[in-house]
TORKOL-4160 file (C-alpha; in steps of 0.2 Angstrom, whole numbers, padded with zeros to 4 digits, m for minus):
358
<pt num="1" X="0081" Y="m0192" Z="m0469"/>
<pt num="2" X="0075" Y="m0203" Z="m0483"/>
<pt num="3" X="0075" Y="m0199" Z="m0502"/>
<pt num="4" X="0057" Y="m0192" Z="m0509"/>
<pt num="5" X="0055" Y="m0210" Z="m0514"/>
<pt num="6" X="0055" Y="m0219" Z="m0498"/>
<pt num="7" X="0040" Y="m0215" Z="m0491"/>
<pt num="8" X="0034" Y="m0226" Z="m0508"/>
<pt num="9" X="0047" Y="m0239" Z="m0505"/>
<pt num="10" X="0041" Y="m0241" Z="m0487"/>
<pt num="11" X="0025" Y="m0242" Z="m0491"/>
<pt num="12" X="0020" Y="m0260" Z="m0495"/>
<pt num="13" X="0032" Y="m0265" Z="m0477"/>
<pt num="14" X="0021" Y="m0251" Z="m0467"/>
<pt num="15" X="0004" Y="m0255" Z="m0474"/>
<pt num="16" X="m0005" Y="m0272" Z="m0469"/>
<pt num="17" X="m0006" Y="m0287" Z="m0478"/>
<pt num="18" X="m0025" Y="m0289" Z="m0487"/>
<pt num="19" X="m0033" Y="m0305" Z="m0477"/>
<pt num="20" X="m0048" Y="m0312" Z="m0484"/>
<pt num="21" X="m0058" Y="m0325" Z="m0476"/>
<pt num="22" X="m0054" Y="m0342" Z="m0484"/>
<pt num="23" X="m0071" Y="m0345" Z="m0492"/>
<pt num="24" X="m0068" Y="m0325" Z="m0498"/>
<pt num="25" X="m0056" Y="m0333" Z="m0508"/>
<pt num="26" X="m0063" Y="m0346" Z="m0514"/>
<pt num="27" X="m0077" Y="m0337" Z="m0522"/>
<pt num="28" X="m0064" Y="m0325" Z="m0530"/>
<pt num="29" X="m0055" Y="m0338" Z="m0537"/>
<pt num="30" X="m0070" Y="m0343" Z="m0545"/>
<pt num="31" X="m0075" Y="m0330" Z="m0550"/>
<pt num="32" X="m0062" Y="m0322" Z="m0559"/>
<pt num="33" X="m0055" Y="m0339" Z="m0565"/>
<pt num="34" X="m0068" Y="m0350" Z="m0567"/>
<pt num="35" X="m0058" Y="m0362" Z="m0555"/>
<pt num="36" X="m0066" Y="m0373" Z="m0539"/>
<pt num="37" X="m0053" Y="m0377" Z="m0524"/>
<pt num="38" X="m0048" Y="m0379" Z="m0508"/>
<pt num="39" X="m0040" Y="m0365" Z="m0502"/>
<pt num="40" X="m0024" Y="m0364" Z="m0490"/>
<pt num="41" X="m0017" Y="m0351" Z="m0483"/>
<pt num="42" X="0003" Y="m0349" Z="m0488"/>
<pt num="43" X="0015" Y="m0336" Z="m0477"/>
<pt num="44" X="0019" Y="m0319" Z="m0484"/>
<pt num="45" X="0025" Y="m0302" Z="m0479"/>
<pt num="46" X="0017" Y="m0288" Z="m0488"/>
<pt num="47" X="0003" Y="m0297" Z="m0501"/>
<pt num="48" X="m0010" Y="m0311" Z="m0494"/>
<pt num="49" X="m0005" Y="m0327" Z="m0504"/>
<pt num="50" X="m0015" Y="m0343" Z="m0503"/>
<pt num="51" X="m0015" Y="m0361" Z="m0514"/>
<pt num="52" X="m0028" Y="m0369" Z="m0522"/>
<pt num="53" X="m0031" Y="m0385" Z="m0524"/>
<pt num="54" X="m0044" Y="m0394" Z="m0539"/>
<pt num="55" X="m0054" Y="m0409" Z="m0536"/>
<pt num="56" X="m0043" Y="m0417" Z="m0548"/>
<pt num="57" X="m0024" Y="m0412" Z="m0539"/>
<pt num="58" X="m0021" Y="m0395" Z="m0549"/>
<pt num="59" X="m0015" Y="m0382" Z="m0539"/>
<pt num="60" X="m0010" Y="m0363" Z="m0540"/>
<pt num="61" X="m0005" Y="m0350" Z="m0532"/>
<pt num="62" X="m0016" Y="m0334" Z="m0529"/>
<pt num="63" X="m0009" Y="m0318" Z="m0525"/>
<pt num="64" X="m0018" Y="m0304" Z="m0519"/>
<pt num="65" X="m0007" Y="m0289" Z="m0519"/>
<pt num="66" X="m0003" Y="m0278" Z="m0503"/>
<pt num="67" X="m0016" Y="m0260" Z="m0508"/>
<pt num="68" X="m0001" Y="m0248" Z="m0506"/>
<pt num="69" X="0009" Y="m0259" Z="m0521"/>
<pt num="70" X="0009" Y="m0250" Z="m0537"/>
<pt num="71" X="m0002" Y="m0260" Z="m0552"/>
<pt num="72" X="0013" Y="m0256" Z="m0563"/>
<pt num="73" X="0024" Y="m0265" Z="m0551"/>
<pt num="74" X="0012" Y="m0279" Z="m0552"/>
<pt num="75" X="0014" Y="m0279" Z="m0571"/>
<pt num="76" X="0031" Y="m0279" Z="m0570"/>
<pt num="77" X="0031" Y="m0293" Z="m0560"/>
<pt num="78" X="0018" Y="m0301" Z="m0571"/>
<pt num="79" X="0031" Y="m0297" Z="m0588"/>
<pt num="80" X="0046" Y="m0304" Z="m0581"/>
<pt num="81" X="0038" Y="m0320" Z="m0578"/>
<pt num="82" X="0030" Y="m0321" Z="m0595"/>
<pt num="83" X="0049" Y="m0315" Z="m0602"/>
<pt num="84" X="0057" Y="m0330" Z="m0594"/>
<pt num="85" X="0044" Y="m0341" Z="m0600"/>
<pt num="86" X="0049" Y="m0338" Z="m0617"/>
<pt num="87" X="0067" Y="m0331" Z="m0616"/>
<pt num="88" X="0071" Y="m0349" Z="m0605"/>
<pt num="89" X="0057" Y="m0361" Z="m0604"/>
<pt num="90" X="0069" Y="m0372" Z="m0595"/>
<pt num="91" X="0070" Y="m0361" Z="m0579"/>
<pt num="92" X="0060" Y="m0368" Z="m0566"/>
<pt num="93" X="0048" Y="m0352" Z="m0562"/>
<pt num="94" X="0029" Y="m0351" Z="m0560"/>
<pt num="95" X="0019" Y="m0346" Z="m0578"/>
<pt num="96" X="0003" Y="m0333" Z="m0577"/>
<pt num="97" X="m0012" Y="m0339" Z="m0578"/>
<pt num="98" X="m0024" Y="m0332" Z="m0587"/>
<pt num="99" X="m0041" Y="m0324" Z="m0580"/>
<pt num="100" X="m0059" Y="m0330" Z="m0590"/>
<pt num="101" X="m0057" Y="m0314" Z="m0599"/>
<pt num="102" X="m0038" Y="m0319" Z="m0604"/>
<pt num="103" X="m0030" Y="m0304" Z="m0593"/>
<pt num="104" X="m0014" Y="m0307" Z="m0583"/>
<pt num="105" X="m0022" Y="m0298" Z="m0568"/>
<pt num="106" X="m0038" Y="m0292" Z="m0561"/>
<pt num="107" X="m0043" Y="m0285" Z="m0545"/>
<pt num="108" X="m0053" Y="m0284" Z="m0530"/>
<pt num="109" X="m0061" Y="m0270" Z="m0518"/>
<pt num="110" X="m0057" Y="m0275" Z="m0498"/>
<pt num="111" X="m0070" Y="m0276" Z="m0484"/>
<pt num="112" X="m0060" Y="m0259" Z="m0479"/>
<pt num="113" X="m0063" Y="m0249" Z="m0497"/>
<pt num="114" X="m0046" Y="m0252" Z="m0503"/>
<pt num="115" X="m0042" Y="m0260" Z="m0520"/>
<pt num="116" X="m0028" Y="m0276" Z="m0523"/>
<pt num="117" X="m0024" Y="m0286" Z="m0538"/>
<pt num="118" X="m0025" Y="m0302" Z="m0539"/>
<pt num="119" X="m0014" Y="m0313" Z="m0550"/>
<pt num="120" X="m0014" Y="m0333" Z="m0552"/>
<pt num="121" X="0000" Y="m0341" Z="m0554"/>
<pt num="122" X="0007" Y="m0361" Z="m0558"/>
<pt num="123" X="0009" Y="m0371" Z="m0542"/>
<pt num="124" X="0030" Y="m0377" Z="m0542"/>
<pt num="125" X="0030" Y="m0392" Z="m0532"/>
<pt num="126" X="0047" Y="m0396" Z="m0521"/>
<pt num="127" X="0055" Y="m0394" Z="m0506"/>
<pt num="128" X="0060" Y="m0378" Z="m0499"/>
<pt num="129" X="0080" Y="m0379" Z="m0497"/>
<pt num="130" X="0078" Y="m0372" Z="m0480"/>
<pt num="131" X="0070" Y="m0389" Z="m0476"/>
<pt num="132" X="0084" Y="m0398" Z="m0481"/>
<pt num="133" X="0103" Y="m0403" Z="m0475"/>
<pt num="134" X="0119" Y="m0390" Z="m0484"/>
<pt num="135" X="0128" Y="m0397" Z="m0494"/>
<pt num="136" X="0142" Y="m0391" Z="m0505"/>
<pt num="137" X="0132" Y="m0397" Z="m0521"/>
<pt num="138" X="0117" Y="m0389" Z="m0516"/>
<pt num="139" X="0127" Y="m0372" Z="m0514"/>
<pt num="140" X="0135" Y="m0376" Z="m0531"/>
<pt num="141" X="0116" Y="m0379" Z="m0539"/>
<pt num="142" X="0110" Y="m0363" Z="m0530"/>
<pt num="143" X="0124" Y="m0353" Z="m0538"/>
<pt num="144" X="0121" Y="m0359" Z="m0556"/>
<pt num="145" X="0104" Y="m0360" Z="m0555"/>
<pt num="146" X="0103" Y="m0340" Z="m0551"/>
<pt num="147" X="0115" Y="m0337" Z="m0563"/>
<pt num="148" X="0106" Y="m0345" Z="m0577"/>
<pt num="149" X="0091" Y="m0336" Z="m0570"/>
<pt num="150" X="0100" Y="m0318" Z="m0573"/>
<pt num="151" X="0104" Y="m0323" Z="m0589"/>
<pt num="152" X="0086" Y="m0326" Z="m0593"/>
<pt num="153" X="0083" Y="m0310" Z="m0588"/>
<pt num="154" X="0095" Y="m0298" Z="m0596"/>
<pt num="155" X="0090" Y="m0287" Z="m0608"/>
<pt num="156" X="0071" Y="m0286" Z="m0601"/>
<pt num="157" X="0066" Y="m0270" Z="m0598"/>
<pt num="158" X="0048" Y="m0261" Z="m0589"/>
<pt num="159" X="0043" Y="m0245" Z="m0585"/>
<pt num="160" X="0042" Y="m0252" Z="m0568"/>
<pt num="161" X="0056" Y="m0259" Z="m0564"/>
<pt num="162" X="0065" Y="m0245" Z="m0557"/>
<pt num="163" X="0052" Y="m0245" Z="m0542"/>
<pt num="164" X="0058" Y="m0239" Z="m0523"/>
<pt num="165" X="0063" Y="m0255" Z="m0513"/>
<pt num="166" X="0070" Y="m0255" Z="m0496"/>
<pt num="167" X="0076" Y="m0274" Z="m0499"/>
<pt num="168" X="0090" Y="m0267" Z="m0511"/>
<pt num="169" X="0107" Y="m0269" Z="m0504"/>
<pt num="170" X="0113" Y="m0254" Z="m0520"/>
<pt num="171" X="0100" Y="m0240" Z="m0510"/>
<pt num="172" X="0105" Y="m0248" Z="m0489"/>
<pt num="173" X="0108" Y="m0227" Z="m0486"/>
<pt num="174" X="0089" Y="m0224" Z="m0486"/>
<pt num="175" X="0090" Y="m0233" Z="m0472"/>
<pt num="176" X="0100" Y="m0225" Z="m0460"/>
<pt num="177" X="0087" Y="m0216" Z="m0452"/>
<pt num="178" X="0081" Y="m0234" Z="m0445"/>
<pt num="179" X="0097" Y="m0236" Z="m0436"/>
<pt num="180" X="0092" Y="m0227" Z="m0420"/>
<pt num="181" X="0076" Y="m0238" Z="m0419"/>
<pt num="182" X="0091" Y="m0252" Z="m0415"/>
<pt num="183" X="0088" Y="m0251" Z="m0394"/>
<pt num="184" X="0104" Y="m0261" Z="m0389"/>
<pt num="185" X="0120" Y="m0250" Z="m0390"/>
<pt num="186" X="0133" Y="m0262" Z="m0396"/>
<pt num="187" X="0120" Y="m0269" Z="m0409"/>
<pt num="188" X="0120" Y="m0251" Z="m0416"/>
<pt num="189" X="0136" Y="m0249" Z="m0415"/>
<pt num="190" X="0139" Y="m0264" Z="m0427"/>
<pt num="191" X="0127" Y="m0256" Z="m0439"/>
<pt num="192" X="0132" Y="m0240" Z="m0439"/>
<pt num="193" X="0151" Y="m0246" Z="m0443"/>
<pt num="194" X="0144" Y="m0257" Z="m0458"/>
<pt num="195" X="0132" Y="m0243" Z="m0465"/>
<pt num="196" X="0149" Y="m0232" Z="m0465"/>
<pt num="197" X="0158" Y="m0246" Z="m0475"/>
<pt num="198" X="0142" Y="m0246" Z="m0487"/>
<pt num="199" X="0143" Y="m0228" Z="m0489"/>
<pt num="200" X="0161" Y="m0225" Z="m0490"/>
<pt num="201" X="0167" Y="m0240" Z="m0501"/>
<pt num="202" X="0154" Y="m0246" Z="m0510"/>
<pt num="203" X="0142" Y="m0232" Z="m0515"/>
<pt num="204" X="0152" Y="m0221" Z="m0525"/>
<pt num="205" X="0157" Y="m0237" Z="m0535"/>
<pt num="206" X="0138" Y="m0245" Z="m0539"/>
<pt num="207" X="0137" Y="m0231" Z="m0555"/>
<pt num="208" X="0151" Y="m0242" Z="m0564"/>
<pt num="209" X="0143" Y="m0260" Z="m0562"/>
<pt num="210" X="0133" Y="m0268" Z="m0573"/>
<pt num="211" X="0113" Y="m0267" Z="m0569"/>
<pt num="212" X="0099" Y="m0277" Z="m0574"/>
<pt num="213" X="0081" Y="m0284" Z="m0569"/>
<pt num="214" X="0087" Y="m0296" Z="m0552"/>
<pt num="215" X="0076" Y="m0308" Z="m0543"/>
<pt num="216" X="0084" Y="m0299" Z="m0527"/>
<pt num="217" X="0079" Y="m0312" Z="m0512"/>
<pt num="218" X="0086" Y="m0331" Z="m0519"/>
<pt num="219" X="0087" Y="m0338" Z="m0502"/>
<pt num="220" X="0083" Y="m0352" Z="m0494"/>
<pt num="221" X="0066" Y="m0350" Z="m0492"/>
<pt num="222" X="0061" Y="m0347" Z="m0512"/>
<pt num="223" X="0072" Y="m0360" Z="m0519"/>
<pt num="224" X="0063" Y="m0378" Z="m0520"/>
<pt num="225" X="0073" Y="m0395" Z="m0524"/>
<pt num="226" X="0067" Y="m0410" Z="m0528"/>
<pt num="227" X="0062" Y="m0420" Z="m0512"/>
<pt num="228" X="0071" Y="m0436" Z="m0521"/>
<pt num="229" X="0089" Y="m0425" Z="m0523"/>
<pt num="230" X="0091" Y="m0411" Z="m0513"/>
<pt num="231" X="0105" Y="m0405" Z="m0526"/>
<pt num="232" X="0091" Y="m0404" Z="m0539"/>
<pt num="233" X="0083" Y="m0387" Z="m0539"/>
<pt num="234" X="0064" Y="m0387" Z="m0548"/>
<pt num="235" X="0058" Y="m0371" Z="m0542"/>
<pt num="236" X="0063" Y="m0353" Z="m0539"/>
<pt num="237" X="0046" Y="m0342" Z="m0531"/>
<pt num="238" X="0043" Y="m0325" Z="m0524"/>
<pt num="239" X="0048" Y="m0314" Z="m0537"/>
<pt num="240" X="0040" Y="m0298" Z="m0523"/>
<pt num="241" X="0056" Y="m0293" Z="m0520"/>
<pt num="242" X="0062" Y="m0290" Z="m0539"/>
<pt num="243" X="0069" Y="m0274" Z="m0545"/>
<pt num="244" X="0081" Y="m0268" Z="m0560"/>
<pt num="245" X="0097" Y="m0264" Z="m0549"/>
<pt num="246" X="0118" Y="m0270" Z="m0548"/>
<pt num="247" X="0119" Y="m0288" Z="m0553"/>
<pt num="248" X="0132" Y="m0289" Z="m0538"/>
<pt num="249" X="0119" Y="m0286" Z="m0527"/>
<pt num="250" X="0107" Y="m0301" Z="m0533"/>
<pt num="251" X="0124" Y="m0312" Z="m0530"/>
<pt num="252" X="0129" Y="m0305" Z="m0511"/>
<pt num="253" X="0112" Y="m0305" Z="m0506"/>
<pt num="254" X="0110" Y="m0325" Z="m0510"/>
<pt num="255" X="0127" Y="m0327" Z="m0504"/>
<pt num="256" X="0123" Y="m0318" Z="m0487"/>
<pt num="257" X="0113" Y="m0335" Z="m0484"/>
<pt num="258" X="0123" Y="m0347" Z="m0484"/>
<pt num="259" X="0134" Y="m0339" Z="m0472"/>
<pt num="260" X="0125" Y="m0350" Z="m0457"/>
<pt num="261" X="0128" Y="m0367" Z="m0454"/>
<pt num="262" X="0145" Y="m0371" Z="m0455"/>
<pt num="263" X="0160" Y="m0368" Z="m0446"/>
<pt num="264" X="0167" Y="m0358" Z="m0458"/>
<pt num="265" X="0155" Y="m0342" Z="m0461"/>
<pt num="266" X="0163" Y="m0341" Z="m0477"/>
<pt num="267" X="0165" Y="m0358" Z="m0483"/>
<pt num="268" X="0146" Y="m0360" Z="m0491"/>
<pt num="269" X="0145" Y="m0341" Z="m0498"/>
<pt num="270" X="0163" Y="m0346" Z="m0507"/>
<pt num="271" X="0155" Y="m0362" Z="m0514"/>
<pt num="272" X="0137" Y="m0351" Z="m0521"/>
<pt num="273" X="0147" Y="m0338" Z="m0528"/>
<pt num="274" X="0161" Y="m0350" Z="m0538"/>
<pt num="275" X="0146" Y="m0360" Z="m0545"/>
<pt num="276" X="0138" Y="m0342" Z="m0549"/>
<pt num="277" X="0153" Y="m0333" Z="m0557"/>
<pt num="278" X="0157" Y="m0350" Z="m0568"/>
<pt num="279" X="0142" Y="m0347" Z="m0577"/>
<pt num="280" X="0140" Y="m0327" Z="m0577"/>
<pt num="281" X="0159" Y="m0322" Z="m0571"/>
<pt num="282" X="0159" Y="m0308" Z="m0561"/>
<pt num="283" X="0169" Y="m0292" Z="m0568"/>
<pt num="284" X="0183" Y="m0284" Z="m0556"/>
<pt num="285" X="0174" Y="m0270" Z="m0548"/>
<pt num="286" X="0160" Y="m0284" Z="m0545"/>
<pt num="287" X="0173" Y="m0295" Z="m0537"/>
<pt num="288" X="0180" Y="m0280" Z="m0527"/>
<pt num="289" X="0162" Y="m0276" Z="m0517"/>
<pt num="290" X="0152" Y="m0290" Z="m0521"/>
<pt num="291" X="0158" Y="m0295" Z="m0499"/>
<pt num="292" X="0154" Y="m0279" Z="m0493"/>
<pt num="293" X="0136" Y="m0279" Z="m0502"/>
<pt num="294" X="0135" Y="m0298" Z="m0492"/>
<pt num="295" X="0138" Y="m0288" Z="m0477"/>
<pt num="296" X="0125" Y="m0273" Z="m0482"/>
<pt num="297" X="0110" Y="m0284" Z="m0485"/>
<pt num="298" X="0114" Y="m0294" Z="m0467"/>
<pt num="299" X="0113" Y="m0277" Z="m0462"/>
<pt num="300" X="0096" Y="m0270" Z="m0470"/>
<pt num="301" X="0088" Y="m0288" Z="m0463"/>
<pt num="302" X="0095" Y="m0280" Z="m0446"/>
<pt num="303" X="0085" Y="m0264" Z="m0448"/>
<pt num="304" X="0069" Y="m0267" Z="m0457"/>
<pt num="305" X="0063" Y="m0282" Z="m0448"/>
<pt num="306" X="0068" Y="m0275" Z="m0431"/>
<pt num="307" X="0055" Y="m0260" Z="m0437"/>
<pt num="308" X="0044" Y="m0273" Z="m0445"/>
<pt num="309" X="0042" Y="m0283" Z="m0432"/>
<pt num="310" X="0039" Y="m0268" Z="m0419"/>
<pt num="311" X="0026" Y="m0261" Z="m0431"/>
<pt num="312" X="0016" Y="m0279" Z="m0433"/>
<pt num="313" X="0020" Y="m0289" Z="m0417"/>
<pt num="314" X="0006" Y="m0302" Z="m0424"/>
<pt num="315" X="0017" Y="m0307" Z="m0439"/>
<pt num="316" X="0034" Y="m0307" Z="m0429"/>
<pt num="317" X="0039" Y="m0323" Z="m0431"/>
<pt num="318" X="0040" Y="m0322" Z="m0451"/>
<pt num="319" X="0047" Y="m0304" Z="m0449"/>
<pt num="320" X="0060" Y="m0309" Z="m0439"/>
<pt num="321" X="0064" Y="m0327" Z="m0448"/>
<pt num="322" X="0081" Y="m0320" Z="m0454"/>
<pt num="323" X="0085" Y="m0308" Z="m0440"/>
<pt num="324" X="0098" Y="m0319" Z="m0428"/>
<pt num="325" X="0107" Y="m0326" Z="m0443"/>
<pt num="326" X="0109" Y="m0306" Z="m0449"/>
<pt num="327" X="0116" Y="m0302" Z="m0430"/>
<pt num="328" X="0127" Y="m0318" Z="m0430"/>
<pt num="329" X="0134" Y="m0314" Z="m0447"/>
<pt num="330" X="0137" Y="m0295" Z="m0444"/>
<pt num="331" X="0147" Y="m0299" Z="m0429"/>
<pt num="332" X="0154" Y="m0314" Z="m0438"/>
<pt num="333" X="0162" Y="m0299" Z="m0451"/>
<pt num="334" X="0165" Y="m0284" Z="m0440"/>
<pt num="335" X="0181" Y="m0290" Z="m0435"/>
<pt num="336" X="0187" Y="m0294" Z="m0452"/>
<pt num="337" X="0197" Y="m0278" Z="m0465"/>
<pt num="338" X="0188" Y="m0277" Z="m0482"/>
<pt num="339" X="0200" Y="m0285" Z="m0491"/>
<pt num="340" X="0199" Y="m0301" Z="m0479"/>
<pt num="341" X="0181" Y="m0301" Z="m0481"/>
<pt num="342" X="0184" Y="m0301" Z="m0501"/>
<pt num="343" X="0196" Y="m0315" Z="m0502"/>
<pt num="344" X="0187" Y="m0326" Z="m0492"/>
<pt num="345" X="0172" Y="m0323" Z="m0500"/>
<pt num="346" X="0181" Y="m0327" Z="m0518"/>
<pt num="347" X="0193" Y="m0341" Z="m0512"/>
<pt num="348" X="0184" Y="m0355" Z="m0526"/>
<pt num="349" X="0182" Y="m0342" Z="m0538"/>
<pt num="350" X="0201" Y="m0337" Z="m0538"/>
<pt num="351" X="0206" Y="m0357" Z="m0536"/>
<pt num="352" X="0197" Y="m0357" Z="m0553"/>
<pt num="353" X="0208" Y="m0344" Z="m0560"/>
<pt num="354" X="0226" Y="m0351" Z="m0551"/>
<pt num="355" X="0220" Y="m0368" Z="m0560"/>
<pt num="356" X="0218" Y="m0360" Z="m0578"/>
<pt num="357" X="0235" Y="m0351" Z="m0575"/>
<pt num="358" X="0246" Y="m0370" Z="m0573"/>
């Protein structure tokens, strides 16, 4: 069974998405903002996101919350965006925008009776990477980009930070009661084996890491480059996901990503996580599960969008996005010990060290 909390942190992936009619939006928008546009919808899981465009080319992103999301996890959202903006003004995230009435947030009553805040955000302009060859640079980028992104981010705290999330590779246990929901045998066999190595070899260890506020789901999707230089990064979006948790489980869940593509599996996760550990070096214990937690959070992709997508057949396509490439990496790793895992995860990061040591 699931912790008390669970039925919380499932509860903005069980409830439906709000889904205003366009010109519903519109009117919001302009209501609440003062601001005319176009309106286009824009893909999201749990919280109905849309941009708007001004007559003059200005464009912003409005969020309008999934009902079962806490408003203090809104907020928290909402803080951490504003801490960046003053802790790093260089990192390339959205900024609030404020309501006529100056507020960070408002909120609106659905056709159903059920209240969602809205919140306006900057509109980053780019190229999602996912879009766009791999390259060993745009790994490299990717790495020190989140790891300058982490560092922005240390030492801000909110009440709400701590929140239940079922996308967070430190609590894949509250999951295990998804596994018999996996119909074919050898799949769940697979999963079972990995949720054994989570709780066995990684668990008992996450007391002793270092934790902080993560963006938690820096993939491929929510980083942007610039469409000129595709080693550029300009924009890192969907801060939904982000929680205060391990720091080693920000890193091996954006190095689970890069796993596909290349004929080594390992070859791109070893480049993000050299580039990463450069700038914020990882510590021993870090470097001992960080391949393990790259493993877990293929793993919890497995299981929650294979329930997802059974529970909202109309939005599969998104839901399953990332499924085959969580399969394909699982079985990728499932021959492979621990240790091997480890040390081809961290072959550039220990090259760095062999090179300091001649």
């Amino acid at each position: 069974m699931m912790p008390d909390d669970c039925p919380t942190a499932a509860a903005a992936l069980s409830t439906a998405a709000p889904c205003l009619a366009q010109d519903d939006v519109a009117a919001l928008v302009r209501r609440i903002y003062g601001i005319e546009g176009a309106v286009t919808p824009l893909a999201g899981e749990r919280d109905q996101n849309c941009r708007i465009e001004t007559g003059d080319g200005t464009r912003y992103v409005v969020k309008i919350s999934n009902p079962s999301e806490p408003v203090g996890v809104v907020d928290f959202q909402i803080a951490a965006l504003d801490h960046i903006a003053r802790a790093a003004p260089s990192q390339p995230v959205h900024r609030v925008v404020r309501t006529l009435r100056g507020r960070t947030r408002d909120s609106v009553v659905l056709p159903d009776g059920r209240r969602s805040a809205v919140r306006m955000l900057t509109y980053l302009d780019g190229v999602q990477i996912r879009e766009t060859p791999r390259t060993a640079a745009q790994r490299r980028a990717m790495g020190t980009v989140l790891a300058g992104l982490n560092l922005a981010l240390r030492g801000f705290v909110h009440p709400a930070a701590a929140h239940p999330l079922l996308w967070n590779v430190s609590a894949a246990h509250r999951l295990t009661d998804k596994l018999d929901g996996i119909v074919d045998a050898p799949r769940r066999a697979l999963a079972r084996a990995f949720m054994r190595r989570f709780v066995d070899h990684v668990l008992p260890r996450l007391a002793s890491v270092r934790s902080q506020v993560i963006h938690n789901d820096y993939h491929l999707y929510n980083v942007l480059v610039a469409p000129d230089d595709h080693d550029r990064i300009v924009g890192i979006i969907d801060f939904g996901d982000m929680l205060h948790a391990p720091l080693v489980g920000e890193v091996a869940t954006a190095a689970a990503f890069h796993m596909a593509g290349s004929a080594d599996p390992f070859a791109g996760p070893a480049q993000f996580v050299g580039a990463y550990h450069a700038t914020l070096p990882l510590v021993d214990v870090e470097q001992d599960i960080v391949a393990d937690l790259m493993a877990t959070r293929h793993l919890i992709t497995a299981l929650i969008s294979e329930w997802r997508a059974a529970r909202y057949p109309e939005n599969r396509a998104y839901i399953m996005r990332h499924n085959p490439a969580a399969w394909e990496a699982l079985s990728q790793m499932a021959d492979l010990s621990r240790n091997e895992a480890r040390d081809r995860l961290l072959t550039e990061l220990r090259k760095g060290t062999d090179n300091d040591n001649h």
